[in-house]
KOLNU-860556 format. One line per field, with one value per residue (C-alpha): x, y, z; residue in three letters. Coordinates in pm, whole numbers, plus 50000, padded with zeros to 5 digits. Layout:
BEGIN
c1 = (X:...)
c2 = (Y:...)
c3 = (Z:...)
rest = (ALA:...)
//
This chain:
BEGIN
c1 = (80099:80034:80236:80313:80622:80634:80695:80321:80101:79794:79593:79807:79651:79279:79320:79397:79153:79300:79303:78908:78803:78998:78811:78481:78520:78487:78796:78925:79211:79329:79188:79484:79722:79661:79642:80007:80172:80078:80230:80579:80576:80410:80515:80286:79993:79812:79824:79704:79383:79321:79311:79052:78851:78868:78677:78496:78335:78249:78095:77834:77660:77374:77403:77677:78008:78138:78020:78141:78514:78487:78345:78655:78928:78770:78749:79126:79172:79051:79139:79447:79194:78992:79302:79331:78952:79027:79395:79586:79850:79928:80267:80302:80561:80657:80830:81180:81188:81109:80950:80687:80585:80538:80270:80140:80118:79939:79712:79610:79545:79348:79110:79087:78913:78633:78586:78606:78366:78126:78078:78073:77950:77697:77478:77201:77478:77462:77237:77251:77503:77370:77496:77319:76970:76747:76460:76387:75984:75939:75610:75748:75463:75201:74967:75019:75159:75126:75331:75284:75579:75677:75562:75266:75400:75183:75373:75179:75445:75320:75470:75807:75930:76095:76206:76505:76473:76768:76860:76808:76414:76306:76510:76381:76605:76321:76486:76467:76589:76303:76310:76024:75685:75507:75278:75313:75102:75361:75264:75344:75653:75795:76099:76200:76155:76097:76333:76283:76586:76580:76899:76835:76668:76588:76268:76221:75841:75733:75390:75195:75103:75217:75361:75717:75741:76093:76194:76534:76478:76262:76416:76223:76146:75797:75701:75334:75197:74824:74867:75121:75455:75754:76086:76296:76699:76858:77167:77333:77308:77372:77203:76923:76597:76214:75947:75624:75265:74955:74813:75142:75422:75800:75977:76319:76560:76726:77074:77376:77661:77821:77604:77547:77204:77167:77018:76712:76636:76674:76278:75964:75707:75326:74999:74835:74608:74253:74017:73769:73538:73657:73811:74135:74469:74586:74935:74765:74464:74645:74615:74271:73996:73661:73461:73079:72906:72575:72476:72822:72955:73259:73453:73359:73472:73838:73914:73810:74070:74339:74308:74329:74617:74826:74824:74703:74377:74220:73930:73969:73596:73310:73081:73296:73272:72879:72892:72709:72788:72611:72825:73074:73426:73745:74053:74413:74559:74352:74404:74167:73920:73920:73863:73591:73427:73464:73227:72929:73014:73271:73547:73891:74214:74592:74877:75180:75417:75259:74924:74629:74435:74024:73860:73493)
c2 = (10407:10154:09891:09661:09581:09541:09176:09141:08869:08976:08799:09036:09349:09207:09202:09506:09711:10069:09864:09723:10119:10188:09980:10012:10426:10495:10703:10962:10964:10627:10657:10912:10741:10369:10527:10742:10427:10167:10398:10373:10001:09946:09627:09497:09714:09416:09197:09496:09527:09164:09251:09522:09298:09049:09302:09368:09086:08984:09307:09209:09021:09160:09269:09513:09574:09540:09212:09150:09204:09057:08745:08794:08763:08463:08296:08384:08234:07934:07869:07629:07394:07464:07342:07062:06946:06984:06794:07117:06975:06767:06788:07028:07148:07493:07794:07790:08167:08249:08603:08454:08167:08396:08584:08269:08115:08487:08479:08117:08198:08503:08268:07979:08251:08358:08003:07943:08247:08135:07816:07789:08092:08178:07856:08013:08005:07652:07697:07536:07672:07936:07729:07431:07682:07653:07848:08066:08155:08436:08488:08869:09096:08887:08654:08366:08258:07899:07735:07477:07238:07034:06704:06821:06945:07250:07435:07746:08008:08232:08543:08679:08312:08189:07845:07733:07456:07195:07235:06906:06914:06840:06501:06380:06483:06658:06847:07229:07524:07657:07976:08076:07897:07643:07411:07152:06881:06636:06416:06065:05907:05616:05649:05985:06101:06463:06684:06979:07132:07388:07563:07312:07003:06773:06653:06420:06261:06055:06200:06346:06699:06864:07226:07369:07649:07778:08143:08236:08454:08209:07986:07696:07493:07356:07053:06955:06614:06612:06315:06023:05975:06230:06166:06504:06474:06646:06868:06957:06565:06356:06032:06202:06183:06163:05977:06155:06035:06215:06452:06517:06782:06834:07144:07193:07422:07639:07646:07674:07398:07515:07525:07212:07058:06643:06449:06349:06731:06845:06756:06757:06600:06652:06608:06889:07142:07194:07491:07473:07570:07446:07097:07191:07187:07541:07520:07471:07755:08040:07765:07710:07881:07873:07932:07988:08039:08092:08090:08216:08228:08017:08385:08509:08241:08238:08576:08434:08157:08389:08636:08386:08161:08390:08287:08358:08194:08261:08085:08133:08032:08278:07966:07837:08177:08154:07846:07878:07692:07662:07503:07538:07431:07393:07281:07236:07373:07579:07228:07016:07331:07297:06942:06962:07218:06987:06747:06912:07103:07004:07225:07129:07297:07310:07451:07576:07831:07918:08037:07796:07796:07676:07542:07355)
c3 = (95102:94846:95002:94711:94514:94125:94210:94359:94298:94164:94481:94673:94472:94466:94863:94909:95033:94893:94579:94620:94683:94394:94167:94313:94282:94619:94631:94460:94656:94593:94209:94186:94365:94192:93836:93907:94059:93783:93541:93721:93655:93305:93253:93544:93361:93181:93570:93705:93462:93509:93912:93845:93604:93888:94148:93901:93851:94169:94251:93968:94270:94466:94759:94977:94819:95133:95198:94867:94923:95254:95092:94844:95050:95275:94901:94837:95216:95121:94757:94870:95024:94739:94476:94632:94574:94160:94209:94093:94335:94071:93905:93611:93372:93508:93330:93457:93495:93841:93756:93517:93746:94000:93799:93676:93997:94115:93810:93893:94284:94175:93960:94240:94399:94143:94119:94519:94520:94225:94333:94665:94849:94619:94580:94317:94063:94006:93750:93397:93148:92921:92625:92726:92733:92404:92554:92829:92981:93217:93322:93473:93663:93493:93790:93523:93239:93084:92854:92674:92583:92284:92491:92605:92953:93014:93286:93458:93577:93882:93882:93894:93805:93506:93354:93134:92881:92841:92485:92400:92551:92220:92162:92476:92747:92917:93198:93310:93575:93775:93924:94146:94139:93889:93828:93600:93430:93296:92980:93041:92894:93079:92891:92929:93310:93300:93588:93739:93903:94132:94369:94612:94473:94166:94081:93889:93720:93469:93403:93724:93830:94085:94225:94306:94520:94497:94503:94539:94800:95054:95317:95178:94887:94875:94648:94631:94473:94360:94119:94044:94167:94233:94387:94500:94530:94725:94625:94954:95077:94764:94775:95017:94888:94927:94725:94757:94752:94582:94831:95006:95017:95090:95250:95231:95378:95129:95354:95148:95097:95315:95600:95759:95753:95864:95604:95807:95934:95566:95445:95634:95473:95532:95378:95196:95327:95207:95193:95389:95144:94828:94951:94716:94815:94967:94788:94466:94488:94271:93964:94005:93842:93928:93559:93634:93290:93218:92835:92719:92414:92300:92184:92575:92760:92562:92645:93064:92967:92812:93079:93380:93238:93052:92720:92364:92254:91903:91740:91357:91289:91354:91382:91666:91861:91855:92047:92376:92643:93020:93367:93613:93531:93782:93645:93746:93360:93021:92877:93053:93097:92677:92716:92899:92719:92424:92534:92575:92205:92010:91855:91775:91945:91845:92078:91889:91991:92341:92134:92122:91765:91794:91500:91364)
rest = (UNK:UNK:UNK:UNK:UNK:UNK:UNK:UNK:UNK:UNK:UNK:UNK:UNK:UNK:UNK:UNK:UNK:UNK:UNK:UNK:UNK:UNK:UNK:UNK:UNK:UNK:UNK:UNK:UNK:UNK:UNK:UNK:UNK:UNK:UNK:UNK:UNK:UNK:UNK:UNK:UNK:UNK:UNK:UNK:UNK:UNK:UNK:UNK:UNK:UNK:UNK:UNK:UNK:UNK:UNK:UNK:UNK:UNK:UNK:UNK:UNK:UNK:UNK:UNK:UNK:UNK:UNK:UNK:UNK:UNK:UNK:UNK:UNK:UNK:UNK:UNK:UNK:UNK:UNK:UNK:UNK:UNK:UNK:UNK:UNK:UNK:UNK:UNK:UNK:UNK:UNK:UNK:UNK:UNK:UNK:UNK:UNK:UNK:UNK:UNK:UNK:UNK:UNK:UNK:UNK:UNK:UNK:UNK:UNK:UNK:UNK:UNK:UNK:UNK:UNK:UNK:UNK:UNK:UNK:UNK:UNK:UNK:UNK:UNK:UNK:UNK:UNK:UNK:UNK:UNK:UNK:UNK:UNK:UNK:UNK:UNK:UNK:UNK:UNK:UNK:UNK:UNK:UNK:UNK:UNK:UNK:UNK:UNK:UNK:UNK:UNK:UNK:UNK:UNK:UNK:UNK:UNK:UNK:UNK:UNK:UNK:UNK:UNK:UNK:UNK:UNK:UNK:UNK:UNK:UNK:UNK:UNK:UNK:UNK:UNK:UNK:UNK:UNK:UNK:UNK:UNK:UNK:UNK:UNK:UNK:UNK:UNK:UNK:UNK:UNK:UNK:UNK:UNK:UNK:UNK:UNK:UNK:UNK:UNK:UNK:UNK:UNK:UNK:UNK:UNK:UNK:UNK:UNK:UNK:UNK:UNK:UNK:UNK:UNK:UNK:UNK:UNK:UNK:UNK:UNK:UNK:UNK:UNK:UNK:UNK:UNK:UNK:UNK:UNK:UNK:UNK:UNK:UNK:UNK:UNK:UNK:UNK:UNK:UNK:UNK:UNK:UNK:UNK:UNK:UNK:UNK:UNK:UNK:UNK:UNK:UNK:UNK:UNK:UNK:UNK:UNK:UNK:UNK:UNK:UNK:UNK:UNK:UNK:UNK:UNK:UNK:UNK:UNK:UNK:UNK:UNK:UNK:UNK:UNK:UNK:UNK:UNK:UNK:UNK:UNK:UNK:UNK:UNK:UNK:UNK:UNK:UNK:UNK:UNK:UNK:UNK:UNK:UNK:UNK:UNK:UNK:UNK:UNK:UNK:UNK:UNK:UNK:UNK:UNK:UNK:UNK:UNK:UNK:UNK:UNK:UNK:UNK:UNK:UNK:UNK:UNK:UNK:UNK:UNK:UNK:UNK:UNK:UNK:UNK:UNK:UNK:UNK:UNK:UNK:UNK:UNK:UNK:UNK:UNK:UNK:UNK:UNK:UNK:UNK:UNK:UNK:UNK:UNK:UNK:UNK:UNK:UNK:UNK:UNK:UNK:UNK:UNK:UNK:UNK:UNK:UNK:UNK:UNK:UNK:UNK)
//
């Protein structure tokens, strides 16, 4: 019932289907049957865990199991077109002894496919390495959440959306993996451009602000320019790009590698839209806030801040928290809203580890 030799590759075992529902625990039936068999043939036991781990791993993914294995054996399908894209056609010294270059040759067809798998059918996995991560912001349920980087950058995180900082962000290689939505206010520095990669695109700024809409769920990517200069790379079309001027956006198509999509169909570009009533850019609005105060106190209008942008603020002097302060104030990040504040009283500020400190 099986249907496999001891002499099976281990791609033959990881495409069998009684051998999928065995490792998946659908079956009890073939649970039982799997577990007696292997033990006839114990010196295949260790190629036969590796199988399972195999399976295993690929039905980490979301989404249907079957699906899954379906997308599992097209990978396996595939895998010798696959070799030949990383030159493992190649010549190489071989074992001599036919039964051990079998299972090599099985073990090495079995991780072409992981790879084939990894790679290619699941685009949102070419992410940055975990080892090349030093830091990692998640704004989770939260409407907002700003951070405030070592350069300056203050990046506000909408919700549900994370980013990943390159590892060497702090020695001026100021790149980092967006997930979901942000806006960012980018602090100038002609000599180190600061990119923002996303599944689809790169963008990439010297010191502008602008908005990335790109969740991995959506069809599109949206990239919206209110100041300065940004130029967005594409990843499916390499060499494919777009400069875009203030006031204007991109949308992309988020269509897999492996879908098709023409160079000139892959961005539409268009200028933004503004509210009727506030004369702001629509893609922009859940950044802005509108702060009306009326005789406030410094220690009141902190907590508006902190509660609106999603970070700490804490004024150490009681003297400071008495200040009073009368206007209306609409700002793109908590940074300039503290600026402008500043010059009607003054107060010092310091941002250091996401929290912002006010002083005399």
């Amino acid at each position: 019932m099986i249907g496999l030799k001891d002499d099976f590759y281990i791609e033959e075992l990881i495409c069998n289907e009684s051998f999928q529902q065995y490792c998946l625990g659908f079956s009890l039936e073939d649970q039982i049957l799997w577990d007696e068999w292997i033990e006839t043939i114990p010196h295949r036991k260790a190629d036969f865990e590796e199988a399972k781990k195999i399976v295993n791993i690929l039905n980490v993914k979301q989404g249907s199991r079957l699906i899954q294995i379906k997308e599992l054996k097209e990978g396996i399908k595939n895998r010798n077109a696959f070799a030949e894209k990383i030159e493992l056609n190649k010549e190489v010294k071989l074992n001599p002894k036919p039964s051990h270059l079998k299972y090599t040759v099985g073990v090495a067809a079995a991780v072409l496919a992981v790879l084939f798998l990894y790679f290619y059918l699941n685009p949102y996995s070419k992410d940055k390495d975990t080892a090349d991560i030093s830091e990692l912001f998640s704004s989770g349920k939260s409407i907002r959440k700003t951070i405030v980087l070592s350069d300056g950058t203050v990046i506000t995180l909408a919700k549900e959306s994370t980013i990943k900082l390159d590892k060497s962000f702090d020695t001026g290689k100021r790149e980092l993996w967006l997930t979901g939505e942000a806006f960012f206010d980018v602090k100038h520095d002609a000599t180190h451009p600061f990119v923002v990669h996303t599944s689809f695109n790169d963008v990439s700024v010297l010191g502008t602000t602008f908005n990335i809409k790109a969740y991995p769920n959506s069809k599109i990517t949206e990239t919206s320019l209110i100041h300065g200069s940004v130029r967005v790379d594409s990843k499916n079309n390499p060499g494919h790009f777009v400069v875009l001027k203030p006031n204007q956006k991109v949308i992309s198509s988020n269509q897999p590698e492996r879908v098709n999509v023409s160079a000139n169909k892959e961005y539409q570009v268009s200028s933004l839209q503004n509210d009727a009533l506030t004369k702001q850019p629509v893609e922009t609005k859940w950044i802005r806030s509108r702060l009306d105060i009326d005789d406030l106190p410094l220690s009141v209008i902190a907590q508006k801040l902190q509660n609106w942008y999603g970070i700490e603020v804490k004024i150490e002097d009681d003297e400071v928290k008495d200040y009073r302060y009368s206007g209306t104030f609409e700002n793109e990040t908590i940074v300039k809203t503290l600026e402008a504040l500043q010059l009607s009283y003054p107060f010092k500020f310091e941002i250091k580890n996401n929290k912002i400190t006010i002083t005399k």
